[in-house]
N, C-alpha and C positions, 0 to 999 in steps of 0.2 A: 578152373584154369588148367591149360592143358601143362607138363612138367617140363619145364626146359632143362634139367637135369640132364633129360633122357636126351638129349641130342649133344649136349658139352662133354656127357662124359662119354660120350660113341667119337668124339672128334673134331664134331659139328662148331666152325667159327662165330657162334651166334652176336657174339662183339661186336666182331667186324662188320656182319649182316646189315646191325641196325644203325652203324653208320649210315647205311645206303636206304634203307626201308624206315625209318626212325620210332619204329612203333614194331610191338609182335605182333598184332592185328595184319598189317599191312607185310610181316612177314611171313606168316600161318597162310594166306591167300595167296601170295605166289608160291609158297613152297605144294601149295594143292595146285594152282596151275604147271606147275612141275611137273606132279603125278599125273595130272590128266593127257600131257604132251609128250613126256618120256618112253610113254615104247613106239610111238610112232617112229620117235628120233632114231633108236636102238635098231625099229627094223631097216633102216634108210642106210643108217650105218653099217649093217651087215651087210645088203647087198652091195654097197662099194666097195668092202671088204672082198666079196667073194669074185667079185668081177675085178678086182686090179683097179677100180676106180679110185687113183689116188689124190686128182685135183677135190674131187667131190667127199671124199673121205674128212680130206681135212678141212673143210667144209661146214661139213657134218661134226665131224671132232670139236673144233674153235666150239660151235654155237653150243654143245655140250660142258667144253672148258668153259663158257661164260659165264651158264647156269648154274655151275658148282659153285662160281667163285662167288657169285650171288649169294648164295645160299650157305655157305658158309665150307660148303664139303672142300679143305683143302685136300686132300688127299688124290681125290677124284679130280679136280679141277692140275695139279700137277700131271698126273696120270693122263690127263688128254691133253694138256700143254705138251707135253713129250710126245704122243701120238702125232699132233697136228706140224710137229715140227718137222718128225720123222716122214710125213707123209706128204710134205711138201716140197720133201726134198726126194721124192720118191723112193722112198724106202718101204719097200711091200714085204721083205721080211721081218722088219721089227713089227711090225703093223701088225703081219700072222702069228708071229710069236708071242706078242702082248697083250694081242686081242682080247686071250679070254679073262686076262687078270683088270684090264679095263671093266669087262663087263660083270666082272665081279663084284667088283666095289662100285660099279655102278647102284645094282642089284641091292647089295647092302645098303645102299642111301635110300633106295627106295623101299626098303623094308622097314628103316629107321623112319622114315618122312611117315609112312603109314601108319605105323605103330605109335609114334607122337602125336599124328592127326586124328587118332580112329573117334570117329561117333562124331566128329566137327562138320557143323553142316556152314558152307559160305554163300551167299547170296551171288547171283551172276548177274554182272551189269557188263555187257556186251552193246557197247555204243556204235557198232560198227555195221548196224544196218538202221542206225536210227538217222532219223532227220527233224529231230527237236532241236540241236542246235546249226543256227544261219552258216559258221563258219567251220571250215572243216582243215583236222591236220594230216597231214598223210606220211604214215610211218613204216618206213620199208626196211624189211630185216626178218632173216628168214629164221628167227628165236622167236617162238610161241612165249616164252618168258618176259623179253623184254616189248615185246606186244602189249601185254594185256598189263605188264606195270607199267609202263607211257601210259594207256589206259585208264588205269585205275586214278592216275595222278589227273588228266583235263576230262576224262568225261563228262563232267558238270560243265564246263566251259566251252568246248569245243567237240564234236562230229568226228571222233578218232578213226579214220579209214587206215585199213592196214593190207600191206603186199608184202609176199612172202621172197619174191625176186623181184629182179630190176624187169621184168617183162609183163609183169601183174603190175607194177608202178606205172610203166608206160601207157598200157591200156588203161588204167583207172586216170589216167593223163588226159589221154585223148577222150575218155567219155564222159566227161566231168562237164557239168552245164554250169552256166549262170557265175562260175570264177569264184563256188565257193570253198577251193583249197587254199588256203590261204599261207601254208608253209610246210615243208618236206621237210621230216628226217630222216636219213639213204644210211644205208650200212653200208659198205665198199665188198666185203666179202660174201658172196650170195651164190648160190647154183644156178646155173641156166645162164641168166642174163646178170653181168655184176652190177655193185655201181658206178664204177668209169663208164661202163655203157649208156650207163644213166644219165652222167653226165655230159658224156657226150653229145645223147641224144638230143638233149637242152641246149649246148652248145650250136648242135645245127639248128634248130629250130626257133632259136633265141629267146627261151622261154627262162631265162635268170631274170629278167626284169618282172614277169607278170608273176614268176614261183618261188620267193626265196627259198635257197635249202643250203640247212646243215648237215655235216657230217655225223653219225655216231658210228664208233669203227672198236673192234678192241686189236687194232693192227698201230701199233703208233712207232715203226718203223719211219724213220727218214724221209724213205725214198718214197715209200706210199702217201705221207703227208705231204711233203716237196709236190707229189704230182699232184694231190688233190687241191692244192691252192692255186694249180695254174689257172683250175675254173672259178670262176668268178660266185663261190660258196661265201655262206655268211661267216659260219665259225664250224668247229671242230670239236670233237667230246670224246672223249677215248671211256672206253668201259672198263672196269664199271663205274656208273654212274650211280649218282643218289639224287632224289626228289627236286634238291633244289638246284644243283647244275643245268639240269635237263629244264626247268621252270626259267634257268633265266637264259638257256639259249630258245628256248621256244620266244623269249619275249624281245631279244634280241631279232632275231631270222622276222618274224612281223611285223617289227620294227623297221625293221630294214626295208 
């Protein structure tokens, strides 16, 4: 059994974690889908860094503050709370100045996550090109993280299709045969295309009656939930979630 020591006594909230993950099986697996997604993230976030890209930054930032705060890294998860704030207020020099202390302690979590994981071999159940199951959910959110843990919780039950923006949703919208999406989870916060685009989209096209969809956001700001009820959505989940919120709006929203 691998030593949870080594991560409480580096900082690591493993407590709070299994609030959300309720088992370490099901924590040890995302904190490797973690590793496998994380420098992608890092490199995506430098180059909005270096271009002044501050919408996209913090963007970028948020979906890294979520997966700390998953995982327990508070430090890290503060650390890009304060980025994502600073950069959405356009602030490009807290951004250059803080940068590298971010990617520092980034860096450190990914050394600790390795070091706690070494020799862990996890099996990959990747349902998102399968078509064993009739009914499919379609989970849009540009977190590798909370991907593949929506994931791990219906791939037995449900055809988990995933889009990383609201533009990859729209098209997996339109080429969908046979009506077997059966319910959307949209994040609001995305690159390229958000989800008010999203919603929008549906709005014209009148697609809330044949697609129920919830919201999951870690923005639960007023004025962004005020707007997202004016669409005619099922329910609303603010992150982080845990197993069983997410289980009972998915049965809710197909309910609906």
């Amino acid at each position: 059994m691998r030593d949870i020591k080594l991560l409480t006594e580096n900082g690591v909230d493993v407590k709070a974690s299994l609030e959300l993950f309720g088992e370490m099986d099901m924590y040890d697996a995302t904190l490797n889908d973690f590793l496998e997604g994380v420098n992608a993230k890092l490199t995506r976030l430098k180059n909005y860094k270096d271009v002044g890209d501050m919408p996209n930054y913090a963007i970028e930032v948020h979906s890294l503050k979520s997966d700390a705060r998953y995982l327990g890294f508070t430090t890290l998860a503060q650390m890009a709370y304060d980025h994502e704030l600073k950069s959405k207020e356009g602030n490009k020099f807290f951004v250059v100045q803080n940068y590298d202390a971010l990617i520092e302690e980034t860096n450190k979590m990914i050394d600790l996550a390795k070091k706690y994981l070494e020799g862990a071999v996890f099996e990959s159940k990747d349902s998102t090109n399968s078509d064993s199951n009739e009914k499919s959910i379609l989970v849009v959110d540009d977190s590798d993280l909370i991907q593949k843990f929506i994931n791990k919780i219906f791939h037995e039950d449900y055809n988990v299709i995933v889009a990383s923006d609201g533009q990859q949703a729209i098209d997996t919208i339109k080429n969908q045969t046979g009506g077997k999406i059966v319910a959307m989870l949209l994040d609001l916060n995305m690159p390229k295309v958000d989800g008010f685009e999203v919603l929008e989209y549906f709005k014209e096209n009148d697609l809330f009656k044949s697609l129920p969809v919830s919201i999951i956001t870690g923005d639960d700001s007023k004025e962004r939930i005020d707007k997202a009820f004016k669409y005619p959505i099922v329910d609303m989940i603010v992150k982080p979630f845990n197993e069983s919120n997410i289980k009972r709006v998915i049965e809710k929203t197909i309910g609906k």
